[in-house]
Biopython code that builds the backbone (N, CA, C, O; Angstrom):
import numpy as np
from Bio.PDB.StructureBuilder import StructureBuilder

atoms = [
    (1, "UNK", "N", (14.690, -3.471, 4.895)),
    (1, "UNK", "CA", (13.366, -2.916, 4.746)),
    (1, "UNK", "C", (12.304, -3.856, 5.309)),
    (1, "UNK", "O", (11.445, -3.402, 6.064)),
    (2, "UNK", "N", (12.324, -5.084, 4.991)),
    (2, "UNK", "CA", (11.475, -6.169, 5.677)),
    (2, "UNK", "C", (12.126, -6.066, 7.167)),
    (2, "UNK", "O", (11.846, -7.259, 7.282)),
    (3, "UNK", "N", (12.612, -5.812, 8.165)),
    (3, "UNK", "CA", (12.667, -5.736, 9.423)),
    (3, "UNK", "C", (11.617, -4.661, 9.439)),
    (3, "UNK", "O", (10.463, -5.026, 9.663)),
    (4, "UNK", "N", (11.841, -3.468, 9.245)),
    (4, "UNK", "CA", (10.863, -2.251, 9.224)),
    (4, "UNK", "C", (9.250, -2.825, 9.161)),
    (4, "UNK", "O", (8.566, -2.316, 10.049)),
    (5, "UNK", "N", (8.698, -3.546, 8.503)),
    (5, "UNK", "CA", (7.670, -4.124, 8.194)),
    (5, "UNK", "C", (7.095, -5.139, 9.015)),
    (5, "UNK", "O", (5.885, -5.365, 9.038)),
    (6, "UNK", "N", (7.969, -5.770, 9.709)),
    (6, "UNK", "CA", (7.807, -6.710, 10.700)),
    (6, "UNK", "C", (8.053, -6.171, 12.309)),
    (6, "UNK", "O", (7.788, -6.726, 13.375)),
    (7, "UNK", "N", (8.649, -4.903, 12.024)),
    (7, "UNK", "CA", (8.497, -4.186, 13.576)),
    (7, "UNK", "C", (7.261, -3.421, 13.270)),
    (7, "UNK", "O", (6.563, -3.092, 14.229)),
    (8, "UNK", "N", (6.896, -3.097, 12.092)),
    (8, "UNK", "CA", (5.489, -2.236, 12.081)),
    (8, "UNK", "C", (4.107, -3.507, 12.500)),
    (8, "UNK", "O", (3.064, -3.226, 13.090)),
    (9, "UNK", "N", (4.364, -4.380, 12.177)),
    (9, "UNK", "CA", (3.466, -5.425, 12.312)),
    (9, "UNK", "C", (2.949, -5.999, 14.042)),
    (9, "UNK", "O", (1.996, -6.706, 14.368)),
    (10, "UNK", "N", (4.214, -5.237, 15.029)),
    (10, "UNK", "CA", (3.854, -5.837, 16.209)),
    (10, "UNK", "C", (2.431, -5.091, 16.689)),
    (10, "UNK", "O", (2.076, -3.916, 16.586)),
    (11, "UNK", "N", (1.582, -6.592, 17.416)),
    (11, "UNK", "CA", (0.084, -5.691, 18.034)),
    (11, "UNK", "C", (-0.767, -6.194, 17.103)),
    (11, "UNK", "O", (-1.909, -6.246, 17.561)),
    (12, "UNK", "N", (-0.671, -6.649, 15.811)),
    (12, "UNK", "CA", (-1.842, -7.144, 14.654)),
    (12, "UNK", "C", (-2.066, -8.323, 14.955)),
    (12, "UNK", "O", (-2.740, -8.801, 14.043)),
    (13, "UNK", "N", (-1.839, -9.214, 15.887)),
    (13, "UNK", "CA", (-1.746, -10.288, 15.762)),
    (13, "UNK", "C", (-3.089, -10.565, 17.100)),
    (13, "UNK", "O", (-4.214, -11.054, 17.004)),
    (14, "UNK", "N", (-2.362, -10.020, 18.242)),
    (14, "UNK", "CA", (-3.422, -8.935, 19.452)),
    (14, "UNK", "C", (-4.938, -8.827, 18.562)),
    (14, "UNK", "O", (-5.801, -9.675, 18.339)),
    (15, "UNK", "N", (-4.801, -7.212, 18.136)),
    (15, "UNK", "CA", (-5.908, -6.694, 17.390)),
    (15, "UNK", "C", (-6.906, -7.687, 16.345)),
    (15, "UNK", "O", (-8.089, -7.463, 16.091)),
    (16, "UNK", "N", (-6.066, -8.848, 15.818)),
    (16, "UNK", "CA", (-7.135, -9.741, 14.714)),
    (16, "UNK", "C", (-7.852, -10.520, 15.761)),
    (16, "UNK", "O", (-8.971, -10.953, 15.489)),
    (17, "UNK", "N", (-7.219, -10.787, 17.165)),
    (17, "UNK", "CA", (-7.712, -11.577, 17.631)),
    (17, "UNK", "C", (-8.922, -11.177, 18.581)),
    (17, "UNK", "O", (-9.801, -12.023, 18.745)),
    (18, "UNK", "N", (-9.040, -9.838, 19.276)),
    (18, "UNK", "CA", (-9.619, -8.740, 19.641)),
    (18, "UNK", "C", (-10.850, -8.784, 18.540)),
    (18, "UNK", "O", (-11.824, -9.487, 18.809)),
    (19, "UNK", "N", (-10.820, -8.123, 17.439)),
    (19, "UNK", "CA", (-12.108, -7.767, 16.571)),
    (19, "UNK", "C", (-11.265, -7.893, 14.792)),
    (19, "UNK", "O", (-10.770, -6.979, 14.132)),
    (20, "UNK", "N", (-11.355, -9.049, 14.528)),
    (20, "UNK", "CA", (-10.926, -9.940, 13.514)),
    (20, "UNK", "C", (-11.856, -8.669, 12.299)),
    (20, "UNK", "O", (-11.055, -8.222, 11.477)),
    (21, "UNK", "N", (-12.739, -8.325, 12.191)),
    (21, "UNK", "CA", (-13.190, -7.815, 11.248)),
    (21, "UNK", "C", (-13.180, -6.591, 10.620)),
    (21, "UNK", "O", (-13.405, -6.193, 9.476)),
    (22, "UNK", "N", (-12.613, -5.717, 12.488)),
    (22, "UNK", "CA", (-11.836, -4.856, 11.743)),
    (22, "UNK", "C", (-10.513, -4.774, 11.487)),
    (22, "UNK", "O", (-9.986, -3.662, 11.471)),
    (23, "UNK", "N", (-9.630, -6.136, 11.202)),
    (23, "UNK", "CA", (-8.322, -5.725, 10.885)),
    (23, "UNK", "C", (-8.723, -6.682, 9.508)),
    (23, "UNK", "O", (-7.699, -6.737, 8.825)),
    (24, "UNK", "N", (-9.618, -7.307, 8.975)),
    (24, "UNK", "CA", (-10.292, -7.537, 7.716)),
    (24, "UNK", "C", (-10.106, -6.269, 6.923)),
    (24, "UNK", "O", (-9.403, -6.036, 5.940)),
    (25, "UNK", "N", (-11.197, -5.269, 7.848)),
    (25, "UNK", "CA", (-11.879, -4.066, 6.761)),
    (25, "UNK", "C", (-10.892, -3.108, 6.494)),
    (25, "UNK", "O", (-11.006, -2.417, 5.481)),
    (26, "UNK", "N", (-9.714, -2.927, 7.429)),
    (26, "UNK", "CA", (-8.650, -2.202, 7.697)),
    (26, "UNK", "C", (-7.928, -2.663, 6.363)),
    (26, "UNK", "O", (-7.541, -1.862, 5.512)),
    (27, "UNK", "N", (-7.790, -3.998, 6.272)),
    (27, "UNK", "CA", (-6.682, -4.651, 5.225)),
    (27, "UNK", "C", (-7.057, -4.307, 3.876)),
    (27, "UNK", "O", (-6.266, -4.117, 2.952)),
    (28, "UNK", "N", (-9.036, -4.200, 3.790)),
    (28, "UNK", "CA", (-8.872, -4.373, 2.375)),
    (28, "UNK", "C", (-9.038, -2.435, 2.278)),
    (28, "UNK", "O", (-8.970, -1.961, 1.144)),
    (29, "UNK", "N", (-9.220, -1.568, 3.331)),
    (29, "UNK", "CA", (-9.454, -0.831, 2.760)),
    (29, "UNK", "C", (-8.032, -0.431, 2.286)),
    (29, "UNK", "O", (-7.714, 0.092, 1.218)),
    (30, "UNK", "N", (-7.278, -0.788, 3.301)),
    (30, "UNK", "CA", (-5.154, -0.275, 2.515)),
    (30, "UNK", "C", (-5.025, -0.786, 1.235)),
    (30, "UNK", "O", (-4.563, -0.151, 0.287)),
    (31, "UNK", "N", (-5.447, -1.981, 1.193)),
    (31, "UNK", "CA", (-5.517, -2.316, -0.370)),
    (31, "UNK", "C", (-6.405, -1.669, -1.640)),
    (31, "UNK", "O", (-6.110, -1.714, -2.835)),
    (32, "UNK", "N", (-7.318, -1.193, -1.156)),
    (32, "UNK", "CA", (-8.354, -0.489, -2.048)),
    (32, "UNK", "C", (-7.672, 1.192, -2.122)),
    (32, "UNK", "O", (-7.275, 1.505, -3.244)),
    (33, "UNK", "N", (-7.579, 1.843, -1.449)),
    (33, "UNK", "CA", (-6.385, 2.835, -1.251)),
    (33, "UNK", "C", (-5.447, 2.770, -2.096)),
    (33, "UNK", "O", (-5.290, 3.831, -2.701)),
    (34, "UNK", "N", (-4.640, 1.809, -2.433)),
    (34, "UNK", "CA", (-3.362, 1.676, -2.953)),
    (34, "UNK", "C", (-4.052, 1.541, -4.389)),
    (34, "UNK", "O", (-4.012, 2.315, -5.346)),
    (35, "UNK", "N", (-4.613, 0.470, -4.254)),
    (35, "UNK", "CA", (-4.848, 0.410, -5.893)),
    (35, "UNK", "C", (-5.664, 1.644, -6.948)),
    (35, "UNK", "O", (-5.458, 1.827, -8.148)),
    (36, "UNK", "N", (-6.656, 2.398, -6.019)),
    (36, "UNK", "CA", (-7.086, 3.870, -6.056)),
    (36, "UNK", "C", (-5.939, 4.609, -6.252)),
    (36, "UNK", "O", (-5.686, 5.603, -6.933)),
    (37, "UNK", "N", (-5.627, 4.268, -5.891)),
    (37, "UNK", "CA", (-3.594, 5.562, -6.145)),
    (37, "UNK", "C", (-2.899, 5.293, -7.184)),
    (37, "UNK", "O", (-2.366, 6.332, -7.574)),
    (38, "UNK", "N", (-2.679, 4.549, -7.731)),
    (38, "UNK", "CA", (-2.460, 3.455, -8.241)),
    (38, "UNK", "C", (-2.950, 3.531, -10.035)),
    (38, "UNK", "O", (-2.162, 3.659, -10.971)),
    (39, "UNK", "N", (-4.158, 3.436, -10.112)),
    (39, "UNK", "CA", (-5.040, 4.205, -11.320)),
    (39, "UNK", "C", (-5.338, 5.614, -11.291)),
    (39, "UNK", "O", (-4.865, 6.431, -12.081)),
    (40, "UNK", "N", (-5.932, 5.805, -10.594)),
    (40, "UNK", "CA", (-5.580, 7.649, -10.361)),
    (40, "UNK", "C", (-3.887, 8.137, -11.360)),
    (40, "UNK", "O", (-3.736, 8.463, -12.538)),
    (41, "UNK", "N", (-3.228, 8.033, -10.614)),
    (41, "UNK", "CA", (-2.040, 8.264, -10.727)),
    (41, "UNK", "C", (-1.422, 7.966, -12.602)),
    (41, "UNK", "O", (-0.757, 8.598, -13.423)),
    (42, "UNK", "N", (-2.157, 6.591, -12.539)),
    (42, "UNK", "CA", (-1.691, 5.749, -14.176)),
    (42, "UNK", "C", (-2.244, 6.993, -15.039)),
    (42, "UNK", "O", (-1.789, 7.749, -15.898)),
    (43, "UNK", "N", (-3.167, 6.852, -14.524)),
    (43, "UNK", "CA", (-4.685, 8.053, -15.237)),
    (43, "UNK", "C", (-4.000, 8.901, -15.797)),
    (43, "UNK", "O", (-3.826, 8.964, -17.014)),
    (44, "UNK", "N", (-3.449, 9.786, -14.806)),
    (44, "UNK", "CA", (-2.573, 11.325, -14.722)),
    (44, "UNK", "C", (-1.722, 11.273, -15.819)),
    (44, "UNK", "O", (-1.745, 12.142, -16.690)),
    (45, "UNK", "N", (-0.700, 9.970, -15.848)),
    (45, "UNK", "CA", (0.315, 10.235, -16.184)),
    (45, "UNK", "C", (0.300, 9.229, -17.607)),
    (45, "UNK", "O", (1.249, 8.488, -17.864)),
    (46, "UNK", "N", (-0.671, 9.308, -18.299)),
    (46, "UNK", "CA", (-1.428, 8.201, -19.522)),
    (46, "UNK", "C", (-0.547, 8.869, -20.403)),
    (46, "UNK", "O", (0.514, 8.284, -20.624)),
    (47, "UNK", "N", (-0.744, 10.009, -20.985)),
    (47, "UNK", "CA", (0.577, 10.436, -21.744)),
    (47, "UNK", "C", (1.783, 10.239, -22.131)),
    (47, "UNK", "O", (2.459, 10.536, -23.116)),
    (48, "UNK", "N", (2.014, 9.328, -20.554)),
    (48, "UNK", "CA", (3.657, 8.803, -21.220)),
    (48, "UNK", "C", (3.876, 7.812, -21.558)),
    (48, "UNK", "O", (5.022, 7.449, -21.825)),
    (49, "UNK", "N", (2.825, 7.053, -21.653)),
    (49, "UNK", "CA", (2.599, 5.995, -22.066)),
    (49, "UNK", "C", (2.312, 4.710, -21.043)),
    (49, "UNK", "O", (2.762, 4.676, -19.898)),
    (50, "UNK", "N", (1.595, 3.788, -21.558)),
    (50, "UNK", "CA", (0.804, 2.923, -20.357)),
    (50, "UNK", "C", (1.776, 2.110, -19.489)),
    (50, "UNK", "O", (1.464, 1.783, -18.344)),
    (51, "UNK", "N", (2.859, 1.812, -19.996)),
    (51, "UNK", "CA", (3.905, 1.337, -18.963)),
    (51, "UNK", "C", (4.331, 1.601, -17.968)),
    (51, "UNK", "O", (4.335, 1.118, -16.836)),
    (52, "UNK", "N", (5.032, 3.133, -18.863)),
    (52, "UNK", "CA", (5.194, 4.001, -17.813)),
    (52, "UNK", "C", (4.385, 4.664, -17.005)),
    (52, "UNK", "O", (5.142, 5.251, -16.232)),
    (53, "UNK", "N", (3.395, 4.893, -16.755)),
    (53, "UNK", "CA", (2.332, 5.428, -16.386)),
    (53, "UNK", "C", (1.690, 4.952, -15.446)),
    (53, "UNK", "O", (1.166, 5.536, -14.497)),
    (54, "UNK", "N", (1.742, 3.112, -15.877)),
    (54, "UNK", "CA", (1.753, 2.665, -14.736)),
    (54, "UNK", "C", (2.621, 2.301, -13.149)),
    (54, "UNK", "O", (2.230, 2.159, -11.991)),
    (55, "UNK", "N", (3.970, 2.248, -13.827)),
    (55, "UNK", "CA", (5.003, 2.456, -12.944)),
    (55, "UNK", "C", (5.200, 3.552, -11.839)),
    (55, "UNK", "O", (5.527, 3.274, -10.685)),
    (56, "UNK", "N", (4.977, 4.791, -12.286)),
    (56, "UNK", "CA", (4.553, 6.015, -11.869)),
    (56, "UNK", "C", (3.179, 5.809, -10.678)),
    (56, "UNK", "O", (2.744, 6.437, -9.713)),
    (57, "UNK", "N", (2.879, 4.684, -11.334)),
    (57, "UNK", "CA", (1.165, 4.621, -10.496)),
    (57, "UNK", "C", (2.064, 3.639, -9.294)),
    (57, "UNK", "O", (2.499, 4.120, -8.248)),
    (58, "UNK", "N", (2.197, 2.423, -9.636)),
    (58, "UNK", "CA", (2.700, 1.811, -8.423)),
    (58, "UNK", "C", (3.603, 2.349, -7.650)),
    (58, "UNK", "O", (3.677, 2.043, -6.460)),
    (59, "UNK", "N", (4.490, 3.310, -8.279)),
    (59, "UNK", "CA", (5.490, 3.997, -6.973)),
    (59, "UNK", "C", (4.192, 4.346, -5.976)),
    (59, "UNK", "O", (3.843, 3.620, -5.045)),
    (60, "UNK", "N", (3.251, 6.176, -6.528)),
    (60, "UNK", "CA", (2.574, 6.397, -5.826)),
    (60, "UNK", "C", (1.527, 5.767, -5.011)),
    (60, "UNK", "O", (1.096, 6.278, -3.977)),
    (61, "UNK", "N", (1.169, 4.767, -5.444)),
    (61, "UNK", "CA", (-0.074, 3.617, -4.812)),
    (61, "UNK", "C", (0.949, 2.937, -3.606)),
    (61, "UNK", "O", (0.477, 2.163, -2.773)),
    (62, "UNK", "N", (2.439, 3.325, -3.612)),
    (62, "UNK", "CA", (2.654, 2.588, -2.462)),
    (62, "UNK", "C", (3.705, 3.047, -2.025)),
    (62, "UNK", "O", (4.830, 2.557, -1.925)),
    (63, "UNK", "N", (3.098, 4.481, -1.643)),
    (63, "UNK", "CA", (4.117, 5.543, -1.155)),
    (63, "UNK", "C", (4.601, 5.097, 0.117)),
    (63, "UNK", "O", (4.091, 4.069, 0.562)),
    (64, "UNK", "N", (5.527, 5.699, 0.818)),
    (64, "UNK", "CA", (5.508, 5.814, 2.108)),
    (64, "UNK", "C", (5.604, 6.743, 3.279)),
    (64, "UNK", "O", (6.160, 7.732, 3.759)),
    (65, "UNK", "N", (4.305, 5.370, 3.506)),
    (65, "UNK", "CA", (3.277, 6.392, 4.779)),
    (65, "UNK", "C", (3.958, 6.203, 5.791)),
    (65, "UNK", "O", (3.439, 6.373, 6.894)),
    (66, "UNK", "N", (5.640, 5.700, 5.641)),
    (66, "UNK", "CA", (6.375, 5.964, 7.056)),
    (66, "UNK", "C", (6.631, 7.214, 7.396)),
    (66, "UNK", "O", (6.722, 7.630, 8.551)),
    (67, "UNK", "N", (6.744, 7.794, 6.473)),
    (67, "UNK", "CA", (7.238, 9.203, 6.123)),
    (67, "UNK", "C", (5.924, 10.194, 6.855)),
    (67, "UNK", "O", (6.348, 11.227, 7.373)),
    (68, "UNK", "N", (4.774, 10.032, 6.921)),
    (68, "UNK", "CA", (3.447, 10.576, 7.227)),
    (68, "UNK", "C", (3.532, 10.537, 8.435)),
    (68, "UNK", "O", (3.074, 11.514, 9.027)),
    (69, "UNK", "N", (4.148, 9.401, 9.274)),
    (69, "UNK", "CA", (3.570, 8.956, 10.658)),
    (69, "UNK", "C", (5.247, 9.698, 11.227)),
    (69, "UNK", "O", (5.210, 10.374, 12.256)),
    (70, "UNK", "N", (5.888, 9.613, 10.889)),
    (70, "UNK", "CA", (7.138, 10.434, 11.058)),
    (70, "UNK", "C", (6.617, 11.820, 11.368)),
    (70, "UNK", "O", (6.396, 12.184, 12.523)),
    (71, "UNK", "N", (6.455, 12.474, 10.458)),
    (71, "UNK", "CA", (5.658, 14.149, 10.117)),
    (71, "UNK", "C", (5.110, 14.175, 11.073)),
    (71, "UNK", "O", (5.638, 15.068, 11.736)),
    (72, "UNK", "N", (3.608, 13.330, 12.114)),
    (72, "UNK", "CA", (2.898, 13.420, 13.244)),
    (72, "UNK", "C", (3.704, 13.489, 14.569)),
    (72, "UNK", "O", (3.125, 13.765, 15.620)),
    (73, "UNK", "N", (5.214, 13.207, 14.521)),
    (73, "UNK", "CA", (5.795, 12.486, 15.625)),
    (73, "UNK", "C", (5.420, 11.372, 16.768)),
    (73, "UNK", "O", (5.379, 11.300, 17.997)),
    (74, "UNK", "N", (5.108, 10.334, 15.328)),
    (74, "UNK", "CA", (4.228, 9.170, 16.201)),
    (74, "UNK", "C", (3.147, 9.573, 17.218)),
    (74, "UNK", "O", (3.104, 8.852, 18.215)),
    (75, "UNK", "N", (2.266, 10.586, 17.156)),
    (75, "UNK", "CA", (1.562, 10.913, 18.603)),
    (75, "UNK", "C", (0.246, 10.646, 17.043)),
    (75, "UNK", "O", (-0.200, 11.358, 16.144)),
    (76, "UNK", "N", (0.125, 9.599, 17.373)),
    (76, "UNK", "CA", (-1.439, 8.789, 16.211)),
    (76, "UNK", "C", (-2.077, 8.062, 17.366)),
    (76, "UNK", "O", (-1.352, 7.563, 18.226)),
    (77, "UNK", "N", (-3.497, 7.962, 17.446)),
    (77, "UNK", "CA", (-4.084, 6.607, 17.838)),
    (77, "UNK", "C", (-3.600, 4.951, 17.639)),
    (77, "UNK", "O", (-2.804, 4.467, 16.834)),
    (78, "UNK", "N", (-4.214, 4.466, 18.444)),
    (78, "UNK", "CA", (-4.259, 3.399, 17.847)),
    (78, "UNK", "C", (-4.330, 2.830, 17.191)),
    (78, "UNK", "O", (-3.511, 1.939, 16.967)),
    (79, "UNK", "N", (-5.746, 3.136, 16.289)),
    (79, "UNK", "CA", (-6.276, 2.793, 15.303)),
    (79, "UNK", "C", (-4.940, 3.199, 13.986)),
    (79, "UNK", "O", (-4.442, 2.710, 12.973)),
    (80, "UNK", "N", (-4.872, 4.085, 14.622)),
    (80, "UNK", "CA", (-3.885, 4.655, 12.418)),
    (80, "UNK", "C", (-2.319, 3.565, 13.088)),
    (80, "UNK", "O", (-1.420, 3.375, 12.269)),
    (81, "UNK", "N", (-2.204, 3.142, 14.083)),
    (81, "UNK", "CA", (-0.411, 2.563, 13.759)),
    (81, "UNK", "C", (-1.244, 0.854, 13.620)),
    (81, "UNK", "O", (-0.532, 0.010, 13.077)),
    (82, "UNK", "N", (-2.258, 0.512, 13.950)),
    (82, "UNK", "CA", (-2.511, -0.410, 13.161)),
    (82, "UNK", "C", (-3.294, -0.227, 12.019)),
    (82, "UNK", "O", (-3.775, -1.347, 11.844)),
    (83, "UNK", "N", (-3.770, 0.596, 11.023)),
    (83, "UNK", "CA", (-3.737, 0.866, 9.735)),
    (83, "UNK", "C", (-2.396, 1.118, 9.407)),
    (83, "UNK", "O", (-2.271, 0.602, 8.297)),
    (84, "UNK", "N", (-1.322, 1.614, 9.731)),
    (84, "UNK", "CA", (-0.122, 1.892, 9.255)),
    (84, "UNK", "C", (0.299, 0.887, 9.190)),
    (84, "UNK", "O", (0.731, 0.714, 8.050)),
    (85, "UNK", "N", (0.499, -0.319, 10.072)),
    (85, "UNK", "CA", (0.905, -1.709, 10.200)),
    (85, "UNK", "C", (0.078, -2.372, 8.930)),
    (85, "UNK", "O", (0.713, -2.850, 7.990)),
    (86, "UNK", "N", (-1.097, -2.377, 8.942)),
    (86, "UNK", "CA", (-1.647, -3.429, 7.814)),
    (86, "UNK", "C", (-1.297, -2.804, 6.429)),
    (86, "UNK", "O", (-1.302, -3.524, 5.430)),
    (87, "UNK", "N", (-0.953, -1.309, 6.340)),
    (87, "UNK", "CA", (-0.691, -0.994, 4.953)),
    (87, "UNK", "C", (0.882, -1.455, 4.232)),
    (87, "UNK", "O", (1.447, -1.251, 3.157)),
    (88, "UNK", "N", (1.136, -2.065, 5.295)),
    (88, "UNK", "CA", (2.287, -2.828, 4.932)),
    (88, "UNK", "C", (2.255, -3.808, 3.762)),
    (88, "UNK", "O", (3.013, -3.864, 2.794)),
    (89, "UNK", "N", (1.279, -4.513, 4.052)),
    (89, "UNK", "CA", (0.702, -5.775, 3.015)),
    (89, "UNK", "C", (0.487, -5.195, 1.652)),
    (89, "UNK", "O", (1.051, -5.720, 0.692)),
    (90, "UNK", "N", (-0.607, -3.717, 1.428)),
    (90, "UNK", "CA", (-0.012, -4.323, -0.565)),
    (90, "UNK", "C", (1.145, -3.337, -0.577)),
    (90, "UNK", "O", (1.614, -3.377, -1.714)),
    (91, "UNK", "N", (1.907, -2.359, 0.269)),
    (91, "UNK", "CA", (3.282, -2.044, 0.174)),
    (91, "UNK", "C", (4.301, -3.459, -0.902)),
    (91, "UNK", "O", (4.980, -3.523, -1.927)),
    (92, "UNK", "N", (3.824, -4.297, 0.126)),
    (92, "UNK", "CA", (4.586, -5.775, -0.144)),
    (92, "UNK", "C", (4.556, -6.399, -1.125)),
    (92, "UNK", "O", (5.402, -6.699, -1.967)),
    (93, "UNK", "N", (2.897, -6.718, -0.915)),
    (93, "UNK", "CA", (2.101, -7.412, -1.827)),
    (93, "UNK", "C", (2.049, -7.240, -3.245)),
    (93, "UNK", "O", (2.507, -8.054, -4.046)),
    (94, "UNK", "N", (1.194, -5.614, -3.692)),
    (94, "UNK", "CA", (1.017, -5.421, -4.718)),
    (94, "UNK", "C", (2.076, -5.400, -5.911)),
    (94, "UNK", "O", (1.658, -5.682, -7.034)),
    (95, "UNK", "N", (3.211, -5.131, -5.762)),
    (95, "UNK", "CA", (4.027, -5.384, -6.869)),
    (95, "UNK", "C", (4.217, -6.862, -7.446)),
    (95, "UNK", "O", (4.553, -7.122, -8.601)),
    (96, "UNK", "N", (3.985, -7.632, -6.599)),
    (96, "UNK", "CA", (4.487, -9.160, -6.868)),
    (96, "UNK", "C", (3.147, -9.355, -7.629)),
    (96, "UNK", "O", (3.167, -9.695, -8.812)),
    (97, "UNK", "N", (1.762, -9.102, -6.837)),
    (97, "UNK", "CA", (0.519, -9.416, -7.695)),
    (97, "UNK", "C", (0.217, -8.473, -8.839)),
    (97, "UNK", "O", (-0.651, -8.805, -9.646)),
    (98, "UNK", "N", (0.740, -7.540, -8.952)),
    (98, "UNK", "CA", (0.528, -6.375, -10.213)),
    (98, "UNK", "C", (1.569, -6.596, -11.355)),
    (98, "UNK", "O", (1.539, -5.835, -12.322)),
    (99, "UNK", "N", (2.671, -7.799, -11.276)),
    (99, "UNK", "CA", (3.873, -8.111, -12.076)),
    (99, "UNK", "C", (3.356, -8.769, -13.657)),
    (99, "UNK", "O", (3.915, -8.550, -14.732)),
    (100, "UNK", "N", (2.293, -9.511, -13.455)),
    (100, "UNK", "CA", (0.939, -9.676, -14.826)),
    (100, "UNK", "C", (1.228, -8.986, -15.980)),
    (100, "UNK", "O", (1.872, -9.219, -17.003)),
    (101, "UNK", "N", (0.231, -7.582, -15.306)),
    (101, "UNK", "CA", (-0.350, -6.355, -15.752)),
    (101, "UNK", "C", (0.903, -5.796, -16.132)),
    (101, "UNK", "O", (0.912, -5.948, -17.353)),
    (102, "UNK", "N", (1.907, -5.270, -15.822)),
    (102, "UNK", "CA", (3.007, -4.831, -15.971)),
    (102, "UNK", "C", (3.749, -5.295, -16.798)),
    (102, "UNK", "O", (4.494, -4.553, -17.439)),
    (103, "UNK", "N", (3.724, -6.934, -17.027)),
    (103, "UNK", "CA", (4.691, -7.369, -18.194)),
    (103, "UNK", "C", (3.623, -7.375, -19.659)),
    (103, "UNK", "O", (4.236, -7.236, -20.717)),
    (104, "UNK", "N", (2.299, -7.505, -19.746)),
    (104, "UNK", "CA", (1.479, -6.996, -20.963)),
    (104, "UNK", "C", (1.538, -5.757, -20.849)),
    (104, "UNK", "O", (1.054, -5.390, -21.919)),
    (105, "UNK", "N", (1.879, -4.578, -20.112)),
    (105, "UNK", "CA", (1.710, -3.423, -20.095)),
    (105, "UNK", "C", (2.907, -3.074, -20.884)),
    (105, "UNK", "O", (2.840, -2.334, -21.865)),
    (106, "UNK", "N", (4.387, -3.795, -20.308)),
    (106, "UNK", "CA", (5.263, -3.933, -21.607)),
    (106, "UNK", "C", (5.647, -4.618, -22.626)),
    (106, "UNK", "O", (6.821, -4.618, -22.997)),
    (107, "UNK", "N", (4.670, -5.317, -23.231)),
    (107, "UNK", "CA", (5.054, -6.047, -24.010)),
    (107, "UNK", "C", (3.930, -5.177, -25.312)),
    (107, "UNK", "O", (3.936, -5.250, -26.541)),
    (108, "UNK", "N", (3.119, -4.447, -24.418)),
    (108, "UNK", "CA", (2.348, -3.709, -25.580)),
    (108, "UNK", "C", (3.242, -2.299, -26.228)),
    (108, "UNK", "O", (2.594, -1.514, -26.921)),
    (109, "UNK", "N", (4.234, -2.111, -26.061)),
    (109, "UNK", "CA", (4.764, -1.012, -26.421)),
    (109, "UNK", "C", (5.148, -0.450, -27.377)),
    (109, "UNK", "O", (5.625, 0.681, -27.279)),
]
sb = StructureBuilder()
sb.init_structure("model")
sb.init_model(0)
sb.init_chain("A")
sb.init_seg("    ")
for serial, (resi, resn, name, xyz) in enumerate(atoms, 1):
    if name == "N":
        sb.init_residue(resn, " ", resi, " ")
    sb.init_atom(name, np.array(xyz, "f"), 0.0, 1.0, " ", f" {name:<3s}", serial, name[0])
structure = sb.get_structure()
């Protein structure tokens, strides 16, 4: 799965160096996205309780949008396969930094 992530990544390296600010605004908006999905989702599914609910949230907060760009038959701009590339990061990211929240989320149960 990390090969997948690191072939999605080719060209970001190009592009930060090109206009650094929008692969900034790009990054945090994938991250703001995810975590929007993320609570949304917890929100929805509060009923089953906050653990679970949140779990439910991090699947959906970090769906995959390989699956989306598949559906288009890769015929995207530019712009979305490097948003698709940077949404890699809280794909990655967010579980390791959301692991906190998740172990008080079960320890409150």
């Amino acid at each position: 799965m990390s090969s997948f992530a690191v072939a999605a990544m080719d060209g970001v390296v190009d592009h930060f160096r090109a206009d650094p600010l929008l692969v900034v605004a790009l990054t945090a908006l994938a991250f703001a996205l995810a975590l929007g999905m993320i609570a949304l989702t917890a929100l929805v599914f509060a009923r089953a309780g906050r653990g679970r609910a949140f779990a439910i949230g991090l699947i959906a907060g970090n769906r995959n949008i390989g699956l989306m760009l598949t559906a288009t038959g890769f015929a995207v701009p530019d712009m979305a396969w490097l948003y698709f590339a940077l949404a890699q990061f809280p794909i990655y990211l967010l579980p390791h930094l959301l692991k906190p929240l998740a172990r008080r989320l079960a320890a409150n149960r």
